[in-house]
C-alpha positions in Angstrom: -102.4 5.8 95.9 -99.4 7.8 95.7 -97.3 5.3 94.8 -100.0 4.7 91.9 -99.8 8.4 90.9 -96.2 8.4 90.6 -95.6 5.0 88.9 -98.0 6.4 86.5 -96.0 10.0 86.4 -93.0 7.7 85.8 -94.9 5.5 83.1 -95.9 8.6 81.0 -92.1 9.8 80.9 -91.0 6.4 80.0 -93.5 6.2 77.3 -92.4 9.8 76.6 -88.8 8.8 76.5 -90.0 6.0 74.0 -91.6 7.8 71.7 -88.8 10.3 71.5 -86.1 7.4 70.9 -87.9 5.6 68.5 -89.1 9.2 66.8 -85.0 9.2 67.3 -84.2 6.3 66.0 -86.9 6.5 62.9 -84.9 9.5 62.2 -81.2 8.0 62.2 -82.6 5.1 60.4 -84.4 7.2 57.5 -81.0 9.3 57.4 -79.0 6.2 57.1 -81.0 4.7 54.5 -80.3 8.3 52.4 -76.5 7.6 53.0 -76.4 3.9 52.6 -78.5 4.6 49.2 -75.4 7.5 48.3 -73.5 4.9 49.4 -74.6 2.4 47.6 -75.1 4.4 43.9 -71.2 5.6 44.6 -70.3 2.0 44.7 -72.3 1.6 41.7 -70.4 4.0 39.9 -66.7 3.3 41.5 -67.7 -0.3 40.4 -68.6 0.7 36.7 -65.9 3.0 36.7 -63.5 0.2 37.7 -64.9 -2.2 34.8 -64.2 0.6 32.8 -60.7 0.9 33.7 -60.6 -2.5 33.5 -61.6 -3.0 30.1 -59.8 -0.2 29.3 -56.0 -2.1 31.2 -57.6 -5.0 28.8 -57.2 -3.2 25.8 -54.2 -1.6 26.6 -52.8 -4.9 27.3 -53.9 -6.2 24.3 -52.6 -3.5 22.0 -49.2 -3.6 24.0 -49.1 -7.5 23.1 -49.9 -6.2 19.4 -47.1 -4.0 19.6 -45.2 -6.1 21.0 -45.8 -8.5 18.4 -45.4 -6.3 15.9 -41.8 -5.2 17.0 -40.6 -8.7 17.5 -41.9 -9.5 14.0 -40.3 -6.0 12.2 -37.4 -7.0 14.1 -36.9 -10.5 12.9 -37.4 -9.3 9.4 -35.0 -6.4 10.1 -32.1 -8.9 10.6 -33.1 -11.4 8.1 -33.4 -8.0 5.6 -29.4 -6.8 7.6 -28.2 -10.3 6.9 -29.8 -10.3 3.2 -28.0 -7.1 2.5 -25.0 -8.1 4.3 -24.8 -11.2 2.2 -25.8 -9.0 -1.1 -23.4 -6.4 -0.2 -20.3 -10.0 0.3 -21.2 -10.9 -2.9 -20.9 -7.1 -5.1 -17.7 -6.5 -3.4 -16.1 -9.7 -4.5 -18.0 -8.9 -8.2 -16.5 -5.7 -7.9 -13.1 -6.8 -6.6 -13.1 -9.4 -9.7 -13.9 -7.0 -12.0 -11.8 -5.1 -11.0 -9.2 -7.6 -11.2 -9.7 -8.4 -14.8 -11.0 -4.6 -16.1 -7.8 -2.5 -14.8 -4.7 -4.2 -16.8 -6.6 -3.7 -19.4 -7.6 0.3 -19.4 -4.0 0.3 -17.9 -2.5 -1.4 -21.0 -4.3 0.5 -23.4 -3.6 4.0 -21.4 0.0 3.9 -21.9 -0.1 2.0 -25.3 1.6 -1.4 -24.2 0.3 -4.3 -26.4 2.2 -7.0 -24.7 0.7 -6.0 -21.3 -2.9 -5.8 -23.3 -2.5 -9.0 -24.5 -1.4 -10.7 -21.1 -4.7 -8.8 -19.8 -6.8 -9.9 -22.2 -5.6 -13.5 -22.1 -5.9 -13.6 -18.5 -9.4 -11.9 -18.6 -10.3 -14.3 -21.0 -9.6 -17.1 -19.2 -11.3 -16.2 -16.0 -14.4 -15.7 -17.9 -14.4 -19.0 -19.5 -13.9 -20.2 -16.3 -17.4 -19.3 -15.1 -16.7 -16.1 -12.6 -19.7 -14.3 -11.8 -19.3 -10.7 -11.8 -22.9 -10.2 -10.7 -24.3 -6.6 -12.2 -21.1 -5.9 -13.6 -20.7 -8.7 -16.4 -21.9 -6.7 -19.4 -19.5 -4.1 -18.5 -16.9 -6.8 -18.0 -17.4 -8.1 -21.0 -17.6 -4.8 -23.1 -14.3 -3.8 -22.1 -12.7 -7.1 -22.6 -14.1 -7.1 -26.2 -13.3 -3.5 -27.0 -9.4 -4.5 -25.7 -9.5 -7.8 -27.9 -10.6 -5.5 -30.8 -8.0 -2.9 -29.8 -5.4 -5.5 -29.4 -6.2 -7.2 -33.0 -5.6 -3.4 -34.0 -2.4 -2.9 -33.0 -1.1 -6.2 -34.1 -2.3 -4.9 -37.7 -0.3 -1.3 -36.8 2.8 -3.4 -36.0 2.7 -5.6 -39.2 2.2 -2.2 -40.9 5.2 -0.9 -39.7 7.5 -3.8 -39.7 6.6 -4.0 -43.9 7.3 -0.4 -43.9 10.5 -0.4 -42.3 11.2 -2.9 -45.1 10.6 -0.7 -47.8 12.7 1.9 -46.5 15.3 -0.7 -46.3 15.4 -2.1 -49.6 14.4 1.5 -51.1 17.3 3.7 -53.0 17.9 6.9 -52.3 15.8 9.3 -54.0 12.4 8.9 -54.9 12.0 5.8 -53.7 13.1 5.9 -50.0 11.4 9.8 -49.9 8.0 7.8 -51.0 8.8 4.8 -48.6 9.5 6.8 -45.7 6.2 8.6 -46.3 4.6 5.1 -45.7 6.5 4.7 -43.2 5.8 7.9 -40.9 2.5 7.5 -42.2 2.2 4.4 -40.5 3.7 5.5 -37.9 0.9 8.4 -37.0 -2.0 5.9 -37.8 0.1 3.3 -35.2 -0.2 6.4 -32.4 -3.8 7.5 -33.6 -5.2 4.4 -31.9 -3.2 5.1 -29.0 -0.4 2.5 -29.6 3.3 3.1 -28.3 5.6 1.6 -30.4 8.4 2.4 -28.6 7.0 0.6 -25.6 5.7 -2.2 -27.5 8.1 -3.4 -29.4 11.5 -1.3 -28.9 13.3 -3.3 -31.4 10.6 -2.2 -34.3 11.1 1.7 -33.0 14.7 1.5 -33.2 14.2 0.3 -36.9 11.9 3.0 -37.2 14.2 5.5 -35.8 17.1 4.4 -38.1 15.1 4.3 -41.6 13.2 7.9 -41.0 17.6 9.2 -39.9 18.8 7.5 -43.2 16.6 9.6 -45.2 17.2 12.9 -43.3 20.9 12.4 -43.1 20.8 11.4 -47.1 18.4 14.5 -47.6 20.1 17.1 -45.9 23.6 16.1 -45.6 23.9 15.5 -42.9 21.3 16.7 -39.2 21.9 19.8 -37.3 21.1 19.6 -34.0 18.2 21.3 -34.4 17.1 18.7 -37.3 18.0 16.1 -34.8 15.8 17.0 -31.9 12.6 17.4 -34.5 13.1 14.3 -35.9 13.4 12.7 -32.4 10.9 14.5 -30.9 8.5 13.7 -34.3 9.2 10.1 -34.0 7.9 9.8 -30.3 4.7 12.4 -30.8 1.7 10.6 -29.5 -0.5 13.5 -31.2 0.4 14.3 -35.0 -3.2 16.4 -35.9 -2.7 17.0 -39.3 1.3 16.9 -39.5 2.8 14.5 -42.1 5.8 13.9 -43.7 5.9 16.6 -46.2 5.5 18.7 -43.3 8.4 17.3 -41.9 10.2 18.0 -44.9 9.2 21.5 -44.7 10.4 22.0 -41.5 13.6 20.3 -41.4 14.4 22.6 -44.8 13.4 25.6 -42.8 16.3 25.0 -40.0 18.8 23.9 -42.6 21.9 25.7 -41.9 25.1 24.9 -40.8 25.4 24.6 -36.9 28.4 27.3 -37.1 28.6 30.9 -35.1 27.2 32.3 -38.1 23.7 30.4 -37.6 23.8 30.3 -33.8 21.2 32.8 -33.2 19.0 31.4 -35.6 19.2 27.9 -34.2 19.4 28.8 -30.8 15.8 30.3 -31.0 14.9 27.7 -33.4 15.5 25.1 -30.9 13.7 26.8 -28.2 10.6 26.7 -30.1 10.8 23.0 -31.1 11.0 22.3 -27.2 8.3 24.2 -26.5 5.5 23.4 -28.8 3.6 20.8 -30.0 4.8 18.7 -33.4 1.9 19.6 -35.0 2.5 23.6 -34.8 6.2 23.1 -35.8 5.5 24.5 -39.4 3.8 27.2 -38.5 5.8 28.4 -35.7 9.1 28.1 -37.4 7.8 29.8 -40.3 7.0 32.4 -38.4 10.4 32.4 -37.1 11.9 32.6 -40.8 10.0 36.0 -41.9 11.0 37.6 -38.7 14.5 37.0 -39.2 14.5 37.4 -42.6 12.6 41.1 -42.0 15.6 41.3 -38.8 18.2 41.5 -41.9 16.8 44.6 -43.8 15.9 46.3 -40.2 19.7 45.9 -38.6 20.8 48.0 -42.5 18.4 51.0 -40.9 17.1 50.6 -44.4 13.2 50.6 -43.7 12.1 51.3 -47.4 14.3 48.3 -48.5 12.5 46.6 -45.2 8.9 47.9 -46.9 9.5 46.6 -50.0 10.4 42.9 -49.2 7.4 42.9 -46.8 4.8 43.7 -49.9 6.5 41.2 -52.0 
């Protein structure tokens, strides 16, 4: 009986001990299902988070390819566009250099006032033309500037035809009248020959020296004889490039104006004189010379301390 009463003593705590485990264990399990259900709902959103991120390495991927694309193509048509202009820029340079080629004898030839040189260059330009060079953007200009030197040339031939029937005249013209109206032509001529920009002396040296000699016959037969002062302006007349409105009566005016014996007596007058024909243009020799002549012709009445005498001749 006491073994009865405390197997049952023992029984109770067991069933005590039970009910407290499993009470226990109904307690771990609830609290387990609350974290595996946190659990569970974090997975959730680490999962939906990751397909995000996922979608989101897809796109990125995707636009990367696009861009990648994208470069590779700009970059293909970069170098065919580099080669293009490469091949573009080839082709202007050699227009340029053949233009070139053909375009400076010409402005050369017609800056200095050569027509032999112009008409090699224009020959030669010419030529290459109707041989079928391509000059690319620069053909009209090309071609305007071979046509404005064939035109030029064409004009100077005409100047030089001119001149040689002038020198003719002067030739075959007698003294007086004749060779003062010839020689007119003739330096006439001559400024119309330098007007378009022609050198005759350059262009045809034997024609200038004919020139030369016709326009000193008359001088020398005019004025018995050149000072040197009379030399130097008809020198200096017979290579002006720019005339203006200086012709040959002016040149007759002016060599009268520094007609005077080169002797001590005229020294001071054609020492000056001189000096002023170096240093001025043909075209304000009459002018300047003439000024010249009134002040020494006022010098005479001033150096007699006679200043009423001076007066007077300065009203007349």
């Amino acid at each position: 009986r006491a073994d009865a009463a405390s197997l049952k003593t023992r029984v109770a705590s067991l069933e005590k001990d039970l009910a407290r485990m499993r009470s226990e264990a109904e307690s771990r399990s609830a609290k387990d299902g609350a974290e595996l259900a946190s659990a569970n709902g974090t997975i959730a959103q680490l999962q939906s988070e990751c397909e995000r991120l996922m979608q989101e390495l897809a796109g990125a991927r995707e636009a990367t390819q696009r861009s990648e694309q994208e470069v590779t193509e700009k970059t293909h048509t970069f170098k065919m566009e580099t080669v293009a202009l490469k091949d573009n820029l080839s082709r202007e340079e050699k227009h340029f250099k053949d233009a070139t080629g053909i375009l400076l004898p010409i402005t050369s030839a017609m800056k200095i006032g050569s027509l032999p040189q112009l008409q090699s260059a224009v020959t030669k330009a010419k030529a290459v033309i109707a041989g079928g060079t391509d000059f690319g953007t620069l053909t009209e200009i090309v071609e305007a500037v071979v046509n404005d030197g064939a035109e030029r040339l064409e004009e100077w031939q005409e100047c030089l035809e001119t001149l040689i029937d002038a020198v003719a005249g002067v030739v075959a013209a007698e003294p007086g009248f004749m060779l003062y109206h010839e020689c007119s032509r003739l330096l006439a001529c001559l400024k119309e020959a330098t007007s378009t920009k022609l050198d005759v002396a350059i262009s045809d040296p034997s024609l200038f020296e004919q020139v030369t000699s016709a326009i000193r016959k008359w001088a020398n037969l005019a004025f018995d004889g050149l000072n040197r002062v009379q030399a130097e302006i008809v020198d200096r007349v017979l290579r002006c490039r720019h005339f203006g409105k200086f012709d040959f009566v002016d040149l007759d005016q002016v060599l009268n104006m520094v007609n005077k014996a080169d002797d001590a007596d005229n020294a001071f007058f054609l020492d000056r004189a001189m000096i002023l024909v170096k240093s001025h243009q043909v075209r304000e020799y009459r002018s300047i010379l003439g000024h010249l002549e009134v002040l020494l012709y006022f010098l005479k009445f001033l150096t007699r301390e006679d200043l009423a005498l001076c007066y007077q001749r300065f009203q007349e």
